[in-house]
C-alpha positions in Angstrom: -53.8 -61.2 4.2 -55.3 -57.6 5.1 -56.7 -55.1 2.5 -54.6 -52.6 1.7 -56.4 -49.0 3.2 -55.1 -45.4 3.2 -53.8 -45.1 6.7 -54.8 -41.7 7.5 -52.9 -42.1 10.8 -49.9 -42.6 9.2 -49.5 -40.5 6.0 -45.7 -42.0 5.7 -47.1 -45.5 4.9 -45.9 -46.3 1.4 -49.5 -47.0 -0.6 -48.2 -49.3 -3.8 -50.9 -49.9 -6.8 -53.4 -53.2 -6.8 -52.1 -56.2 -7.4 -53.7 -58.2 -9.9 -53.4 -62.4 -10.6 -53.5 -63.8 -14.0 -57.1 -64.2 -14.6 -57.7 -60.6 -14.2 -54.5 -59.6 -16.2 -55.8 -61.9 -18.7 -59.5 -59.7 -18.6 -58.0 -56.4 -18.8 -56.0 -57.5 -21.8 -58.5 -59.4 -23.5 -56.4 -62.7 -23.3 -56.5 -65.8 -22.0 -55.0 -67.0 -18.4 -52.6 -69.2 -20.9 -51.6 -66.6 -22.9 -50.6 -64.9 -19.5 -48.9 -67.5 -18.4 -46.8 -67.9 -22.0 -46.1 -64.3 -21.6 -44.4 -64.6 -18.4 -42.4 -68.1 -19.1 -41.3 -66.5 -22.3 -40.1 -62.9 -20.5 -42.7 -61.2 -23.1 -45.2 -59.9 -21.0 -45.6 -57.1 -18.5 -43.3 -57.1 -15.3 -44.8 -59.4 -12.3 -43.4 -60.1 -9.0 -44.0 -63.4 -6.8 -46.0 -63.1 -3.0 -44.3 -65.6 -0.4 -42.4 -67.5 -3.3 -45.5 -68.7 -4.9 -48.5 -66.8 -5.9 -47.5 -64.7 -9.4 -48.9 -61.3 -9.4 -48.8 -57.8 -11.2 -49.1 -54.4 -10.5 -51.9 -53.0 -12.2 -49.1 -49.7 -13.3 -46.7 -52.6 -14.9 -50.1 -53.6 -16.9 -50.6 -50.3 -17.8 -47.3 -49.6 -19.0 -46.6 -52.2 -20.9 -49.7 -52.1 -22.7 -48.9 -48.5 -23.4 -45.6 -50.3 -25.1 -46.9 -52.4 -27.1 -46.8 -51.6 -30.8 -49.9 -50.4 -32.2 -51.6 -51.0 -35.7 -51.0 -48.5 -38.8 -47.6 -47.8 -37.6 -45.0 -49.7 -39.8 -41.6 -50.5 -38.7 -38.8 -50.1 -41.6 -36.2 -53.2 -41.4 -32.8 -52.3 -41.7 -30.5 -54.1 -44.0 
């Protein structure tokens, strides 16, 4: 598989975001792989898509994203009744 470049010769070539596997999902999360991996089989995590059928991977803007979901501490939710 080739690098992804900016191809100055052709400025109509769609330039997508990083992809990233599950180890380095897991170290900008500050998770482990597992975790990761729970995440995805349980449909919890942040979006991912599958190379050639096989290899899981994620944009790093999905990772971003849904860690800008994420609820965050000091904020607390009122339960309806």
């Amino acid at each position: 598989m080739r690098p992804m470049t900016n191809n100055v010769s052709n400025p109509q070539r769609l330039l997508l975001p990083p992809l990233l596997n599950e180890r380095e999902v897991a170290e900008m999360t500050g998770m482990s792989v597992a975790t990761v991996r729970r995440w995805r089989l349980m449909a919890k995590g942040p979006r991912y898509v599958k190379v050639g059928g096989v290899a899981v991977r994620y944009y790093s803007t999905d990772i971003e994203s849904w860690l800008s979901s994420q609820p965050s501490g000091g904020q607390r939710i009122e339960k309806v009744h």
